[in-house]
C-alpha positions in Angstrom: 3.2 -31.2 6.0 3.8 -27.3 7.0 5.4 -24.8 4.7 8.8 -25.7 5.8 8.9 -29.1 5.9 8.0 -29.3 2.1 10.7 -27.2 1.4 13.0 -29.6 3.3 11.5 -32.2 1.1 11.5 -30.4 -2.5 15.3 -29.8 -1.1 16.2 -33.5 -0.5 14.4 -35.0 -3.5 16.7 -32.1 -5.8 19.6 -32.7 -4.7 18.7 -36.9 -5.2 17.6 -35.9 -9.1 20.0 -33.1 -9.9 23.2 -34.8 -8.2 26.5 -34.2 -6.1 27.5 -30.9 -8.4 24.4 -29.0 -6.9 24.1 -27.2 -3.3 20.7 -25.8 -2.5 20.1 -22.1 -0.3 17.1 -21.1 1.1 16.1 -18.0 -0.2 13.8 -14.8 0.4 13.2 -12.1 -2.6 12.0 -8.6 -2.1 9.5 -8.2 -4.3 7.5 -5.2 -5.3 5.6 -3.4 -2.3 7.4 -5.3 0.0 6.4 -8.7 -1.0 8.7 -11.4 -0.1 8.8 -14.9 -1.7 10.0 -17.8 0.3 11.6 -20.0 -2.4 15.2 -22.2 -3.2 18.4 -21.2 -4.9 20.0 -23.8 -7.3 24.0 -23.5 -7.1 25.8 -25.9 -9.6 29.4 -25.8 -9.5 30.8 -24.6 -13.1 27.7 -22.4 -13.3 27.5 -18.9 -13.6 23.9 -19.0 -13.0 21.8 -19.6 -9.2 18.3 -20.3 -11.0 15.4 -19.6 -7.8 12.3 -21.6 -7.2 9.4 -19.7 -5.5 7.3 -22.3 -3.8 4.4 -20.5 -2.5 2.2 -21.8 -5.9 3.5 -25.5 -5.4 2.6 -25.6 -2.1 -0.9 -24.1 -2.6 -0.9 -27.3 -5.3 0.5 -29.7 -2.6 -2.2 -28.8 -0.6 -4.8 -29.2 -2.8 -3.7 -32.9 -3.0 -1.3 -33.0 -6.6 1.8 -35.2 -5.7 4.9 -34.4 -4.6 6.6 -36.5 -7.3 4.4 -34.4 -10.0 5.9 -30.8 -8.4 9.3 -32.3 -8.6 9.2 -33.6 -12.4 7.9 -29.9 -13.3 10.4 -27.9 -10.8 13.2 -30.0 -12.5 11.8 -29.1 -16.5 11.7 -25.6 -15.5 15.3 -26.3 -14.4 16.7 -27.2 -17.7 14.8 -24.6 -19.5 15.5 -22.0 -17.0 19.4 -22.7 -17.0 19.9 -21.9 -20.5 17.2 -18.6 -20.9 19.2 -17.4 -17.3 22.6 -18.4 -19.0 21.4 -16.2 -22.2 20.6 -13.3 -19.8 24.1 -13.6 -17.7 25.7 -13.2 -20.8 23.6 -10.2 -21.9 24.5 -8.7 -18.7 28.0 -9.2 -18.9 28.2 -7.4 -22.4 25.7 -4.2 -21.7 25.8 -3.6 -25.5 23.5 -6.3 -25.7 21.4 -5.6 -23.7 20.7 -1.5 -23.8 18.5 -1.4 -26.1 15.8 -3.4 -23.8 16.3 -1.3 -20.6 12.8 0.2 -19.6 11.5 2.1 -16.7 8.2 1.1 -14.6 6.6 2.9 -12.0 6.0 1.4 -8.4 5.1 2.8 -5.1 7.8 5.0 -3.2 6.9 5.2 -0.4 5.7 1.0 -0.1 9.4 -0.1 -1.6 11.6 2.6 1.0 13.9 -0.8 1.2 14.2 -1.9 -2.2 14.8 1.3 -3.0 18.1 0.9 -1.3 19.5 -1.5 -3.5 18.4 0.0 -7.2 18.3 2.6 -9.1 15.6 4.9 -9.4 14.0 8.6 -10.0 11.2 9.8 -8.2 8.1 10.5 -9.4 5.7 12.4 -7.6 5.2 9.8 -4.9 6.1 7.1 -7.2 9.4 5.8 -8.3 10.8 4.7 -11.7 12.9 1.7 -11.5 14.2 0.2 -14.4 14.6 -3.2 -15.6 15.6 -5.6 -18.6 12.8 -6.8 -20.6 14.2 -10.5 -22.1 12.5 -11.1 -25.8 9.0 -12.7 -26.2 9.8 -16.6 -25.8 8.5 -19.4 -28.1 5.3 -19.7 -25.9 4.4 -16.1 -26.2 5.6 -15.8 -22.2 7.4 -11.9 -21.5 9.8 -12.1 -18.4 11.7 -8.9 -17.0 14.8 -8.7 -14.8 15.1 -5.5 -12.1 18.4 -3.7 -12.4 20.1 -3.4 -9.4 23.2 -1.0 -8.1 25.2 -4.1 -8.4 24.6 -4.5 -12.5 25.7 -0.6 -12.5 29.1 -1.4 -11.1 29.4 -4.4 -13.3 28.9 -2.5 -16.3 30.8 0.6 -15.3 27.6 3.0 -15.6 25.9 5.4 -13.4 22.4 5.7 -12.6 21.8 8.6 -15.0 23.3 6.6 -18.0 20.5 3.9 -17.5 17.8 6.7 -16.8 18.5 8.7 -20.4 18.3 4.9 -21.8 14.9 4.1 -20.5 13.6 7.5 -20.7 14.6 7.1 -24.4 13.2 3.0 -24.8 10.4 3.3 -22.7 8.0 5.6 -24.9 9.1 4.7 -28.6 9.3 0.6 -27.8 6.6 0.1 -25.7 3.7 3.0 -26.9 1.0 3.5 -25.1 -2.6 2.6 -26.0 -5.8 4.1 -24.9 -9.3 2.1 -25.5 -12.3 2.8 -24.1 -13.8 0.6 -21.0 -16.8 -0.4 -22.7 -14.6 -1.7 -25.8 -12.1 -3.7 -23.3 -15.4 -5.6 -21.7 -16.8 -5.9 -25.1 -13.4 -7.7 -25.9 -13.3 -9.6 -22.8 -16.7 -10.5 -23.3 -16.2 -12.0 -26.4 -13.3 -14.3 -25.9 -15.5 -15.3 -22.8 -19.0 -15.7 -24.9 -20.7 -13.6 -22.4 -23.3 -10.4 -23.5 -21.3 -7.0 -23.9 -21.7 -3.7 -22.8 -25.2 -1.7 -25.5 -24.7 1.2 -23.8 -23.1 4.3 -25.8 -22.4 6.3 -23.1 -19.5 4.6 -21.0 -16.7 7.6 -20.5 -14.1 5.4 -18.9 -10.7 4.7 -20.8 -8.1 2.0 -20.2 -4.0 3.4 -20.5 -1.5 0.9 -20.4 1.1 -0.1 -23.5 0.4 -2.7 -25.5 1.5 -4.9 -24.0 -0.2 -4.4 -20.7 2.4 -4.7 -18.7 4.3 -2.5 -16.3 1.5 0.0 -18.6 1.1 2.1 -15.3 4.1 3.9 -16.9 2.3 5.7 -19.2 1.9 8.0 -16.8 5.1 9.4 -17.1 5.3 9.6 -21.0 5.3 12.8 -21.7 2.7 14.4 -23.5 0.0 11.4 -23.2 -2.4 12.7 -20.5 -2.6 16.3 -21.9 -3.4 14.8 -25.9 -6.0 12.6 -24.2 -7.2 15.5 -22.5 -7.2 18.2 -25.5 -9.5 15.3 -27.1 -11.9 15.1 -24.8 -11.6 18.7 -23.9 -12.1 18.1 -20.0 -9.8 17.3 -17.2 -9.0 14.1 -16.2 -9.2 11.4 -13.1 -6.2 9.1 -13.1 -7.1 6.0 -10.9 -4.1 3.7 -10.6 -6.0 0.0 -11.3 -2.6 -1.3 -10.9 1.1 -1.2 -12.0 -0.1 -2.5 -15.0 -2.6 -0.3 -16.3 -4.5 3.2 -15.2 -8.4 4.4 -16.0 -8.9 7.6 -17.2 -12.4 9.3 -16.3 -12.9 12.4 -17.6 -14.3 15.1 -14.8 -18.0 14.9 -14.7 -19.3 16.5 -11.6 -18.3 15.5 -8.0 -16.0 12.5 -7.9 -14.2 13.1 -4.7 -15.0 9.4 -3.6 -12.6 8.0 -6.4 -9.8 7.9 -4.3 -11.6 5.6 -1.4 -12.8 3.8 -4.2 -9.1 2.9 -5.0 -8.1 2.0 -1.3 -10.7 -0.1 -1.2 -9.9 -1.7 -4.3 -6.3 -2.1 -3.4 -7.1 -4.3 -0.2 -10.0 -6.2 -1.1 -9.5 -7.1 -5.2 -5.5 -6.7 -6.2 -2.5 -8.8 -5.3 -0.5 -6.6 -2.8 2.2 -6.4 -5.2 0.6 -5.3 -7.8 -0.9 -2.0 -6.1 0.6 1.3 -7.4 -0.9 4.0 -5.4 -3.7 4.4 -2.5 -5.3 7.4 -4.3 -6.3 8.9 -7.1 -4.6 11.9 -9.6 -6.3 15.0 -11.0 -5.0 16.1 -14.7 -5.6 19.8 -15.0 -5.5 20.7 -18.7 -5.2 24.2 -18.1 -2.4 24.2 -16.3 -0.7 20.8 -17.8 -0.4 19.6 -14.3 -0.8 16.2 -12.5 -1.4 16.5 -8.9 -2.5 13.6 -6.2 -5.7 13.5 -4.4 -5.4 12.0 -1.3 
C-alpha cells in the first residue's frame, strides 16, 4: 500500500468511527525550512476547531508491519484529546488577553522560510528571522506544544506586528532565561541517565546555550546582553555554531578555527532533521567591539 492509498484508507476507516458530522481534507503544512507534512484535516460540523493528522510517522509504522486497526484506535484517542486542548487554545485566541502573556519569539532561517515568511509576522535578524508564536502550558504528561502566529491571528485580534514584537521581546528573555553549561557537564549528564562512562577530562572549553527548556533555545541569541557576559567571563571572543534551532555551542577562540563553519554544513545535511537547521555557518562574537558578525 503506497503513501496515498493509506491515506485513502485512514480516511475511510475515520469517517466509519467518527460518523456522518465529520468531513475529512487532505492537507499540506509549511513547516519550518520549507518542510511540508502530508497529513488529514478533521472538520466536524458545530466545531470551531479542524484538528490535523500528520501521517508521515504512521506510515513509517505501517510499514514496519503494526496494523492498521492499531494506527486508527490511537489517531482516534489523540482525537478526543486533541479536540478539547485545540478548543482551549481557540478560545485563548479569540480573547488575546489570555493569551499575551505566553507570546514568544524564536529564531529560524530567513532566507530557507522566504514563503512562510509571507504569511507571519516577523523581524529580521541578521540572516535570521524572529517569528513568534504561542507557547500552550506544560500538559499533564510533561509534553510542551507551541502554535505559530500568523498575519491572520493579527487581524483577529486587532493588533499589528509591532504590538506582538514589544510582547515577545518583553516574554521571551524574563520567562524563558537562558542557560549556559559546559559540554563536558551535558555528556556527563547524558551519560548518566544512559549508564555509560563520562567525560575525566578538565579541559573541555565547549558550552551549551539554549533556555531551559531547550527548546526554540537558539533564541538566546538574540537576548541582549547574553553573548557579551559569557564573553567578559571567559575574557575571549566567541564562536557561535548554530547545533540547531534549539540550542547553540559556544567555543571560545583558541587559535585557527576557520573550518567551523564547514563543520556546520556538514552537520546540517548529514546529522539534523532538515527542519530543525538554523543556519549553514557559523558566527564570530567580538568582545571588543560587542559585535556578532557571520562567517560564511
Amino acid at each position: 500500500m503506497n503513501k496515498q492509498e493509506f491515506r485513502d484508507q485512514i480516511k475511510t476507516t475515520l469517517i466509519e468511527r467518527l460518523g456522518g458530522d465529520v468531513t475529512l481534507e487532505d492537507t499540506n503544512v509549511l513547516k519550518n525550512n520549507g518542510v511540508s507534512y502530508e497529513g488529514i484535516t478533521i472538520h466536524k460540523k458545530g466545531e470551531r476547531v479542524s484538528p490535523n493528522i500528520y501521517l508521515e510517522t504512521f506510515y513509517e509504522r505501517y510499514r514496519l508491519g503494526e496494523p492498521l486497526t492499531k494506527l486508527c484506535d490511537e489517531i482516534c484517542d489523540f482525537l478526543e484529546n486533541e479536540t478539547f486542548s485545540a478548543g482551549c487554545i481557540a478560545e485563548d485566541f479569540v480573547h488575546f488577553e489570555k493569551m499575551k502573556d505566553r507570546i514568544f519569539y524564536k529564531l529560524i532561517n530567513f532566507e530557507k522560510n522566504e514563503k512562510l515568511l509571507q504569511e507571519v509576522p516577523y523581524e529580521r535578524f541578521m540572516d535570521l528571522a524572529k517569528v513568534y508564536y504561542y507557547l500552550l502550558p506544560e500538559n499533564e504528561e510533561g509534553m510542551i506544544a507551541s502554535v505559530l502566529i500568523y498575519n491572520t491571528h493579527l487581524q483577529i485580534w486587532n493588533k499589528d506586528a509591532d504590538q506582538i514584537r514589544q510582547l515577545a521581546d518583553q516574554n521571551t528573555p524574563g520567562l524563558l532565561p537562558p542557560a549556559i553549561v559546559g559540554m563536558k557537564e551535558l555528556i556527563n549528564e547524558m551519560a548518566k541517565r544512559l549508564r555509560l562512562p563520562g567525560i575525566a577530562e578538565e579541559d573541555f572549553p565547549m558550552y551549551v546555550l539554549s533556555n531551559e527548556q531547550r527548546v526554540n533555545g537558539a533564541a538566546t541569541l538574540a537576548y541582549p546582553g547574553v553573548l557579551r557576559h559569557f564573553a567578559e567571563t571567559m575574557q575571549k571572543n566567541l564562536y557561535v555554531i548554530p547545533s540547531s534551532i534549539h540550542e547553540l555551542i559556544l567555543v571560545p577562540e583558541y587559535g585557527d578555527m576557520q573550518d567551523l563553519s564547514n563543520f556546520v554544513r556538514q552537520v546540517n545535511r548529514k546529522e539534523l532533521d532538515p527542519k530543525d537547521v538554523l543556519a549553514d555557518h557559523v558566527y564570530f562574537y567580538d568582545l571588543k567591539e560587542d559585535q556578532l558578525l557571520a562567517i560564511p
